[in-house]
N, C-alpha and C positions, 0 to 999 in steps of 0.2 A: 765504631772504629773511625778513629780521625785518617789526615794523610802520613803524619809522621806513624802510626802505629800499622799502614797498611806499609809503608815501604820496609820497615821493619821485617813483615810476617814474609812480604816476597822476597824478600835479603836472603832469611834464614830458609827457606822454602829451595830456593833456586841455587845460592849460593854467588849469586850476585851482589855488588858492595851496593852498599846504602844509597852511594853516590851515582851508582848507573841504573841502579830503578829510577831512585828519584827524578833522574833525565830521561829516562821512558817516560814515566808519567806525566813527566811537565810536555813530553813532545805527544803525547795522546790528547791531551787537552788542548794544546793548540791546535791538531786535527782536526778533533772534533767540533773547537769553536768555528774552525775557518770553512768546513762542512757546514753546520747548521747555518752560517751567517749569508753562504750561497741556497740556502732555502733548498739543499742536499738532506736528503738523510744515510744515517749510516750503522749497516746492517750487521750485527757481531751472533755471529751463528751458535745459535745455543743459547745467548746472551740476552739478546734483545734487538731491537732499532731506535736509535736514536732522533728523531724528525722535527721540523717545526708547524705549529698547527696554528690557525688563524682564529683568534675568537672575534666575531663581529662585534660590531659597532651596539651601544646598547646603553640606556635610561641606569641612572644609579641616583643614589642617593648622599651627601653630605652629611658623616656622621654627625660633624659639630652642631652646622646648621640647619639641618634637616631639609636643607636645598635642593631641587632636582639639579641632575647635570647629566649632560651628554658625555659618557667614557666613548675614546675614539676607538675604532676597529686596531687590534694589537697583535704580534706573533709573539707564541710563549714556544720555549722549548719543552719536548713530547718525549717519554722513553717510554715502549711497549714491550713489557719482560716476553724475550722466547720460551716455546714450549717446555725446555728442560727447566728453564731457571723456573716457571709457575710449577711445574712438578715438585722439584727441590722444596719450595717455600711450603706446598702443600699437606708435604709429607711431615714436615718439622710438628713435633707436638708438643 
């Protein structure tokens, strides 16, 4: 499911116009960005947490040239499914 087909399903779902999810959504992502960017994480109950996680510092390799290189210490963004959504995915067969 892309974003045009999720604002879609909550349109028809909610009965909300196209145009006022799609402003939820754009204002959830800013949220979100401006949360994880304070190295905040953000906790949607039932859902999941949203967090940023530190991978160190660490020896890699140069596909082309099979070079060693130093990759620097990097933050990725973390989402860890809550207990109902791993239930839900569980149960799908």
């Amino acid at each position: 499911m892309n974003k045009t087909e999720l604002i879609n399903s909550i349109s028809e779902e909610t009965t909300f116009s196209k145009k006022d999810v799609a402003k939820v959504l754009d204002s959830l992502t800013r949220i979100l960005e401006r949360t994880l960017k304070k190295r905040d994480k953000l906790q949607w109950s039932g859902f999941g947490t949203f967090s940023v996680a530190k991978r160190p510092a660490r020896n890699g390799i140069n596909p082309a040239t099979k070079q060693r290189i130093r990759l620097p210490e990097i933050h990725v963004p973390k989402f860890k499914a809550g207990k109902k959504l791993k239930e839900l995915v569980r149960s799908v067969r």
